[in-house]
N, C-alpha and C positions, 0 to 999 in steps of 0.2 A: 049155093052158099058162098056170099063173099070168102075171099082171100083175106085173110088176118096176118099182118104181116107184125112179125115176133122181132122184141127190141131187140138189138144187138147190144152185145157185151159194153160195146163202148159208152155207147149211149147210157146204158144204165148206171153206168161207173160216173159219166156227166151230171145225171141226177141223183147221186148220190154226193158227191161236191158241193154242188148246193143247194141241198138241203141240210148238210152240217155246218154251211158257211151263213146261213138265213138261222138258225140254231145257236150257232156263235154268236151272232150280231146283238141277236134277243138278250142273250145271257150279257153280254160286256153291257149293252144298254139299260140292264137292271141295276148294274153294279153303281154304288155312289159315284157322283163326280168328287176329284179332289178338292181342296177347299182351294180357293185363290190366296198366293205370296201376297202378303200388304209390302207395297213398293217402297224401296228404301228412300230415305231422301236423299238427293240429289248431292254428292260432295262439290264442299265448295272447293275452287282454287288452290286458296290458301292454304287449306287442309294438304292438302297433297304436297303444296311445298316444303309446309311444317315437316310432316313424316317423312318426306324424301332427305329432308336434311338442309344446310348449307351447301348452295349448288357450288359446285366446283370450279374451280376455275379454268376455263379452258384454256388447252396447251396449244401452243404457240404452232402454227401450220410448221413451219420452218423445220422443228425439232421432233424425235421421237422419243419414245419413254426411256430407252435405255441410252440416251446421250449421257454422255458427260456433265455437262452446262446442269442439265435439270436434276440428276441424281445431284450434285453439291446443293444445288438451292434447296432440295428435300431434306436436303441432310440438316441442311443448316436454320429451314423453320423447324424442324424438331427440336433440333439444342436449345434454340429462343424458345421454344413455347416451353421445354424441359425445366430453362433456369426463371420462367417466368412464374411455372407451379411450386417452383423449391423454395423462392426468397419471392411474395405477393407483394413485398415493399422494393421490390429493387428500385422502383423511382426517387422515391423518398431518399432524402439527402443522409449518410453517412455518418455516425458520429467519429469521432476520431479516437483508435484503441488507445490505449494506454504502455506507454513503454511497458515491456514487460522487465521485471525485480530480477534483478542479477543476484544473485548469492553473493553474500558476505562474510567474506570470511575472516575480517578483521576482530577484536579482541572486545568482547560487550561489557569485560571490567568487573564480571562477576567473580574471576579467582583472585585479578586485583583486588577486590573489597576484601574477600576472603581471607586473604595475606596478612591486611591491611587494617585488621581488626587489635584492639585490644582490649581486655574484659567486656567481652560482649558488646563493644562499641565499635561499629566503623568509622575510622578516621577519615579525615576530608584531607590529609596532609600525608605526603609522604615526602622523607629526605629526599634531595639530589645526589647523584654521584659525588659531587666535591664537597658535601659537607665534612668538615673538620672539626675537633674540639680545638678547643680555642687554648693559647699559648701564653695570654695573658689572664686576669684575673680580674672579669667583668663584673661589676656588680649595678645592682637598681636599687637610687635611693627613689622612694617613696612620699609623696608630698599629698598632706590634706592643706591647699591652701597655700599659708605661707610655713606650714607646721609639719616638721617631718617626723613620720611617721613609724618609718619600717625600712630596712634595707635586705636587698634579696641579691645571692649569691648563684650569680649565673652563670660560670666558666667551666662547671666539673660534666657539662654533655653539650653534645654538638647542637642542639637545638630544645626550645622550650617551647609547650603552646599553650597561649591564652584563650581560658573561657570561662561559660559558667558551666561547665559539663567537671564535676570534681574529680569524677570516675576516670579521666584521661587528663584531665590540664594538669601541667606541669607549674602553671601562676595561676592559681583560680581567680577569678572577678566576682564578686556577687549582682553586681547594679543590675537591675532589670531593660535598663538598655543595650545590654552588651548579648554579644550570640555565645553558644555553646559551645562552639568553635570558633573563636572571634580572631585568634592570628596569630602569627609563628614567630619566633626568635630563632634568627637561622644563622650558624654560623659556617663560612663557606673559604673553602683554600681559590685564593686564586693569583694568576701571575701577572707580575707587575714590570716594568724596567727602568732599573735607575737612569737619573741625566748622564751616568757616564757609559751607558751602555749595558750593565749589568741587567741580567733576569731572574727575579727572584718572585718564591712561592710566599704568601702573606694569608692569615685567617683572617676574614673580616667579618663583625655583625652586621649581618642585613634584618630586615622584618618585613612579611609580607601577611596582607590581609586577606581573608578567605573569604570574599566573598559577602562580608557582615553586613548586617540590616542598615546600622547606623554611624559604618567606617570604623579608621584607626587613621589621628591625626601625628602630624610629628611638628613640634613649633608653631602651634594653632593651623596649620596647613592638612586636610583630609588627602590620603595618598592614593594611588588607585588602588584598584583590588587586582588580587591574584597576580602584583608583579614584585619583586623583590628591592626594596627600597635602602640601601646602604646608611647606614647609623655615622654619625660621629661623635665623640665625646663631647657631653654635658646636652644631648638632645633632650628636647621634653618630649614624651609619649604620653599618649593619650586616648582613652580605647570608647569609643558610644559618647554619650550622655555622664558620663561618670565625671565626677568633680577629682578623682583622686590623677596625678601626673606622676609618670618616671622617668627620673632622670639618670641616665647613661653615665657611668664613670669608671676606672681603672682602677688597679691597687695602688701601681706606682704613682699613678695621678694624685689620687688620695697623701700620701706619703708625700708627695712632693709639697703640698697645699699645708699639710700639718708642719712639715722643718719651714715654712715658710712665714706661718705662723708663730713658731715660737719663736723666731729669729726677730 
C-alpha cells in the first residue's frame, strides 16, 4: 500500500489564504462599481487671476520687506488711498469758504428806539449834545402865496419837528407831499471868534431834513438830507410839494421894521 504522505501544517495554512483571498475577490467583484466624477471644466486663465486678486507688485531685488525706504512708501499709499475714500471729489476744484462772522458787539439801536420813543411813536430824530434854547425870540411867519396867513412862535424849546405825524410834530403839515417826519428846527450853541480875538458861545437855528420823500427847500434851493443847514433871517422854508412858505424873523427884528415904519 502506497505511502500517503499527510499535508503539513504549513501548507494547509497556504490553502487556507487562498481560498479566502479567491472569496474576497468574489464578494468585492459583486459589489457596485462607483459611479464616474463628470469632469469639471477646465478653468480658464482669467478666472484664476480674477480670484487671486490684483497681482502685486513685485519688490524691488535690492530692498527687504522690513527696510525703511519701503515701509514709508506703504505708509504713505495708505494715507492716499485713506484721504482718497474720505473726500471721492478731492479732484474737483475747491469752492472758496466764506469768511467766517465775527461777533458784533456794537449797538443794533433797539434800546435807542426804545429811549427814543414818544406816545408810542419812534422818532427818527434825536437832539445833539449842543442843542440850546434859544435867547432870542424866533418866530415863523406863514405865507399862502402873497397872503399871510399864520405866525408860529418858535423860541420857548430847543428844537421843533415838522410833519404829518400830529401825535409827535411840534408844526404839523397836512399836504400829502410832505413825510411824517419831514424835518427839525434845531437850535444849537455854538462858538464863534470875534475879529478882535474874542471867543464866544452864540444859539443858532439850523434845520435839518430826515431823510423826506420830496425834501425841504430854503430860497427855492432843495438842501441835502440828514445834514444840518444854518438859517438866517427872512429865509423862506419850504417843505415837499406844499404851496405854503415860512419865513424866518426875530422879535427885535419885527420891532425894529414897525418904529421904522411909523417913523
Amino acid at each position: 500500500m502506497p505511502h500517503t504522505r499527510s499535508p503539513s501544517p504549513r501548507s494547509s495554512r497556504r490553502d487556507d489564504r487562498d481560498r479566502d483571498s479567491r472569496s474576497h475577490g468574489r464578494r468585492r467583484s459583486r459589489s457596485p462599481s462607483p459611479r464616474p466624477r463628470s469632469p469639471l471644466p477646465p478653468r480658464r486663465r482669467d478666472d484664476r487671476d480674477d480670484r487671486r486678486g490684483p497681482k502685486s507688485r513685485s519688490r524691488s531685488p535690492g530692498r527687504r520687506p522690513d527696510d525703511p525706504g519701503t515701509k514709508q512708501q506703504h505708509q504713505n499709499r495708505i494715507s492716499q488711498n485713506h484721504i482718497a475714500m474720505e473726500s471721492p471729489s478731492a479732484s474737483a476744484p475747491k469752492e472758496p469758504q466764506a469768511p467766517k462772522e465775527l461777533p458784533n458787539y456794537s449797538q443794533s439801536g433797539a434800546l435807542a428806539a426804545e429811549q427814543n420813543t414818544y406816545k408810542g411813536v419812534v422818532l427818527k430824530y434825536s437832539e445833539p449834545p449842543e442843542a440850546r434854547k434859544p435867547s432870542k425870540k424866533y418866530r415863523l411867519y406863514v405865507y399862502k402865496g402873497s397872503e399871510e396867513i399864520d405866525v408860529l412862535h418858535i423860541h420857548r424849546q430847543s428844537a421843533f419837528l415838522v410833519g404829518r405825524e400830529r401825535l409827535v410834530a411840534d408844526l404839523p403839515i397836512d399836504h400829502p407831499s410832505c413825510s411824517k417826519q419831514h424835518a427839525v428846527l434845531q437850535y444849537r450853541q455854538v462858538v464863534e471868534t470875534t475879529p478882535t480875538g474874542e471867543v464866544i458861545r452864540t444859539t443858532k437855528p439850523y434845520i435839518i431834513d430826515l431823510d423826506s420823500t420830496n425834501g425841504t427847500y430854503i430860497n427855492q434851493e432843495r438842501i441835502p438830507p440828514s445834514r444840518y443847514y444854518e438859517l438866517k433871517l427872512t429865509d423862506m422854508i419850504k417843505f415837499g410839494f406844499s404851496s405854503r412858505e415860512y419865513m424866518l424873523m426875530a422879535e427885535d427884528m419885527v420891532v425894529e421894521e414897525k418904529k421904522s415904519r411909523e417913523d
